[in-house]
C-alpha positions in Angstrom: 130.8 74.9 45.6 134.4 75.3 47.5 136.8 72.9 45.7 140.5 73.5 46.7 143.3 75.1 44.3 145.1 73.2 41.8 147.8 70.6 42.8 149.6 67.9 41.3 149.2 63.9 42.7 152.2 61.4 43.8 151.7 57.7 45.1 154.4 56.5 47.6 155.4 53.1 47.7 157.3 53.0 51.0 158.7 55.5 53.7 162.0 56.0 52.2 160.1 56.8 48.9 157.7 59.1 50.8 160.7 61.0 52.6 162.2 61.3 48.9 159.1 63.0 47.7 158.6 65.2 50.4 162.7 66.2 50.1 161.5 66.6 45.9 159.0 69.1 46.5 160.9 71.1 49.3 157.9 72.1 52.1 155.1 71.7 48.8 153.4 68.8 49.5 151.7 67.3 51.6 150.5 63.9 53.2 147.3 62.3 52.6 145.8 59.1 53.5 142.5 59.5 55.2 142.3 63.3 54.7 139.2 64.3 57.0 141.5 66.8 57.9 143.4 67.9 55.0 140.5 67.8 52.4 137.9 70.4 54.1 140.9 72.8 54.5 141.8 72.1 51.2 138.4 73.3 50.5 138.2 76.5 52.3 141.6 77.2 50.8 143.0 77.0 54.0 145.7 75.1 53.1 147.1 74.8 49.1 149.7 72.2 48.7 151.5 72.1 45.4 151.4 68.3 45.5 149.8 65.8 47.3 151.9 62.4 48.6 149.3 59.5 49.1 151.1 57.2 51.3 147.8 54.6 52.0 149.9 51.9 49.8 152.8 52.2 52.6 152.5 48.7 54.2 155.0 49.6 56.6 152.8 52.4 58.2 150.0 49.9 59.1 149.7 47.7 61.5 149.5 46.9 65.5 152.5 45.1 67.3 153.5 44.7 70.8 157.4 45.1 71.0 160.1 45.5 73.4 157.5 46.1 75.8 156.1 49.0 73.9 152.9 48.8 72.1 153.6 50.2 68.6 150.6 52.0 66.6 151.2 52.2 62.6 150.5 55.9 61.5 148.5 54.6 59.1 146.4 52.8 61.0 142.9 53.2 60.8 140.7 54.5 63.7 138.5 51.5 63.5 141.4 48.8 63.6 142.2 50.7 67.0 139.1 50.7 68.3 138.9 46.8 67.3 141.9 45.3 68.7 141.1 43.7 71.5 144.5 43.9 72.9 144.5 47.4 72.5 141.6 47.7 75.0 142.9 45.1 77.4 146.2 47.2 77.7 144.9 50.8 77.0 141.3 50.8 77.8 141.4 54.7 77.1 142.0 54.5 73.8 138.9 51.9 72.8 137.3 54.8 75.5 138.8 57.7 73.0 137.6 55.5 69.4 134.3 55.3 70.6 133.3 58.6 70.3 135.6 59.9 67.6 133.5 61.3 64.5 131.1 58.5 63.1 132.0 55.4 61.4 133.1 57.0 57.7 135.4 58.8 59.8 136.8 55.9 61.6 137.1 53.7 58.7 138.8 55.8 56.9 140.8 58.3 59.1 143.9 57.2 60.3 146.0 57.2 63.6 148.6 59.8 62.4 146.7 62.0 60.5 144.7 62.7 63.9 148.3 63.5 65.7 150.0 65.4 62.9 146.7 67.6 62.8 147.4 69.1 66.3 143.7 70.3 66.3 143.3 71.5 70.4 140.1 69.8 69.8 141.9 66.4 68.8 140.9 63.2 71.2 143.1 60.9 70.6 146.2 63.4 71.5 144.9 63.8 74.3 144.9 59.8 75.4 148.5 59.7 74.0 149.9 61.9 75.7 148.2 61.0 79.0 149.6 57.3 78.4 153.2 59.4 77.9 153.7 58.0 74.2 156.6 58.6 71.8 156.2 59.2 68.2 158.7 58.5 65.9 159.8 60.9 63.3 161.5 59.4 60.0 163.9 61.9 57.7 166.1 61.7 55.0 168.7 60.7 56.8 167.8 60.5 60.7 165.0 58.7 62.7 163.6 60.7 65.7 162.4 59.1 68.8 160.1 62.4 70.3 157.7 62.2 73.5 154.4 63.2 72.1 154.3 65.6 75.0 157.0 68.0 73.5 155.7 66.6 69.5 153.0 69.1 69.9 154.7 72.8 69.5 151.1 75.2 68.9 147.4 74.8 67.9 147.9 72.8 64.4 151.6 72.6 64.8 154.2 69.5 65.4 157.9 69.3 65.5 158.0 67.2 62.0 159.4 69.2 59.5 159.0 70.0 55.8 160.9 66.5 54.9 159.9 64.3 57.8 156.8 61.9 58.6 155.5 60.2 61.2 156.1 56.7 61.1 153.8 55.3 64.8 153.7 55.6 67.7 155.4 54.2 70.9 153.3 53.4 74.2 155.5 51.7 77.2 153.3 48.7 78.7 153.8 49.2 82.7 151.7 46.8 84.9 149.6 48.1 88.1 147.8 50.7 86.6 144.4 51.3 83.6 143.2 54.2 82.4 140.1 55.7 80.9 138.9 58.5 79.1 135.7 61.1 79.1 134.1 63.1 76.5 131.6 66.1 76.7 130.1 67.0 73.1 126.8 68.3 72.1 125.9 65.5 69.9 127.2 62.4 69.2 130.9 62.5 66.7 131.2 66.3 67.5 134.1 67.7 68.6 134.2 68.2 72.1 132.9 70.4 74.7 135.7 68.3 76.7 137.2 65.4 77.0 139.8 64.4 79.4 142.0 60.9 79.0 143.7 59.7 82.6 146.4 56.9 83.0 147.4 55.7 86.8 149.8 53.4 88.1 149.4 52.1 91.7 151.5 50.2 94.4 148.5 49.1 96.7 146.5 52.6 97.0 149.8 54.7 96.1 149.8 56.8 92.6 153.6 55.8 91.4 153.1 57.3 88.6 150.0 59.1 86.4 148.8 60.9 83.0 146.5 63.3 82.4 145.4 64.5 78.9 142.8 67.2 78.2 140.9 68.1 75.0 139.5 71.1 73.8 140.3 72.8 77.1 143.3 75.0 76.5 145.9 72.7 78.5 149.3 73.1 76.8 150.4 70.2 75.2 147.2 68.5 76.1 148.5 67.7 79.3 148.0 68.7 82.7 151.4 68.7 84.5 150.3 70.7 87.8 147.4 67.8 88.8 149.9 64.8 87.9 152.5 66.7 90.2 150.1 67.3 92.4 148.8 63.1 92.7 152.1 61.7 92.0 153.2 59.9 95.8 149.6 60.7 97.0 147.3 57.5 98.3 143.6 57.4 96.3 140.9 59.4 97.7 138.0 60.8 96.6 139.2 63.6 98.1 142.8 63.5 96.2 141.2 62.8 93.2 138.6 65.5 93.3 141.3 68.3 94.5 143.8 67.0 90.8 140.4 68.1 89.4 140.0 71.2 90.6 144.5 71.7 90.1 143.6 70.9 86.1 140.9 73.5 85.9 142.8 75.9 87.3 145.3 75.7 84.7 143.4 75.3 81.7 142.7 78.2 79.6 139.5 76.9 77.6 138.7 79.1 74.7 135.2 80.7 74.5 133.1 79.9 71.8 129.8 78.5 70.7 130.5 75.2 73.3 130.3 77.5 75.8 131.9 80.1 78.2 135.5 79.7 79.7 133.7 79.0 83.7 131.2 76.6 82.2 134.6 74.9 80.8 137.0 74.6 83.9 134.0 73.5 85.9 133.4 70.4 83.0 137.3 70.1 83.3 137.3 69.8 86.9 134.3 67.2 86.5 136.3 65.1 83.6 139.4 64.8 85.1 138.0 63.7 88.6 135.5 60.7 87.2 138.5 59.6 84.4 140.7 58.9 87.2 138.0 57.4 89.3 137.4 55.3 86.7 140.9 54.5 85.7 141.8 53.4 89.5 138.2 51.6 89.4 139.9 49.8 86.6 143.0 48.9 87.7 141.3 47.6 90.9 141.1 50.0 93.6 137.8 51.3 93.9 137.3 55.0 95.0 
């Protein structure tokens, strides 16, 4: 039986208290609320924090709120009170999309929001739809709060910018009107990582792209994002052809790792496949038809 190495246990009672712990124990410990994540590494002794910080009693970490004209997403919110919220899905229809098909439901109703950021995994869907809607995350210290697109959050394969005394508090999603989105997943069975999965956000002005996201999973984008193909469709009426050649721009730039989901051609070509019908749908959605 793999059972991970000693630590000690702290309960925080609010994110100030939480920043004072982690500031206690110096890079040592470690967040937990849902701990899909943190637990199976744990485990495999991947990862051996000295202490572990629960933080599921910090109310101020929950909960959904539309502010500002943002839509603001507790860290601690759970996967299942995302995929829920109707409001969510009438703004964001990518990220009920993304929920769906995230894990099974003792993953959902227990996993959290910012665990699945924080984690970085290249495999990870919902950074993917985050970063396509071009989301902020907001970074709470000791003494400093951090206002970071999620685009530059992400610095390497299981690596963020918050450091050894910092947490993620939610995160930020401007509401802009004109445009939906939608997202796409590839696995081999269902709640398995992904083969690929791509998330895409559009805004139009009658058939023009004014502005657009595109978020990849599992594909070896950097940053989860595909810059060339939104440079690429930004200014550019819908087509079916527009849409299909962003497709092809994504694939070229991805640099999908080979493993048992298959080899790196197989890969682009789903990649070039994902993004094309996520934006098809996406401008289907927002009521241009393709």
């Amino acid at each position: 039986m793999q059972v991970p190495a000693q630590f000690e246990y702290e309960r925080a009672t609010s994110i100030a208290h939480a920043v004072q712990l982690l500031g206690k124990y110096n890079g040592a410990g470690r967040l937990i609320a849902g701990g899909h994540s943190l637990i199976p590494m744990m485990k495999l002794r991947l990862a051996r924090p000295e202490v572990l910080i629960d933080i599921n009693e910090v109310a101020e970490l929950g909960g959904i709120s539309r502010v500002d004209g943002e839509l603001r997403v507790g860290a601690l919110v759970r996967h299942t009170e995302l995929l829920d919220d109707d409001e969510v899905a009438q703004l964001f229809p990518i990220l009920r999309d993304a929920e769906k098909v995230i894990a099974d439901p003792i993953v959902r109703n227990r996993g959290t929001v910012g665990g699945s950021v924080c984690q970085a995994d290249p495999s990870e869907d919902l950074s993917a739809a985050f970063s396509a809607l071009r989301a902020y995350a907001v970074v709470q210290g000791a003494e400093t709060q951090r206002i970071v697109p999620l685009r530059d959050f992400f610095v390497g394969p299981y690596e963020t910018v918050v450091g050894p005394g910092e947490l993620l508090v939610e995160l930020r999603v401007p509401v802009r009107t004109g445009g939906s989105s939608a997202f796409l997943k590839v696995s081999r069975r269902a709640g398995d990582w992904a083969v690929g999965a791509v998330g895409a956000a559009v805004w139009l002005d009658g058939d023009v792209i004014t502005e657009v996201g595109i978020g990849l999973s599992a594909l070896g984008a950097r940053n989860f994002v595909a810059v060339e193909a939104e440079d690429f469709l930004r200014g550019r009426s819908v087509s079916a052809d527009v849409l299909g050649e962003a497709g092809r721009i994504a694939a070229e730039h991805c640099d999908p790792p080979v493993d048992q989901r298959g080899p790196a051609d197989y890969k682009r070509h789903l990649a070039a496949t994902l993004v094309t019908r996520a934006l098809q749908l996406a401008c289907r959605r927002a009521g241009r038809e393709v």
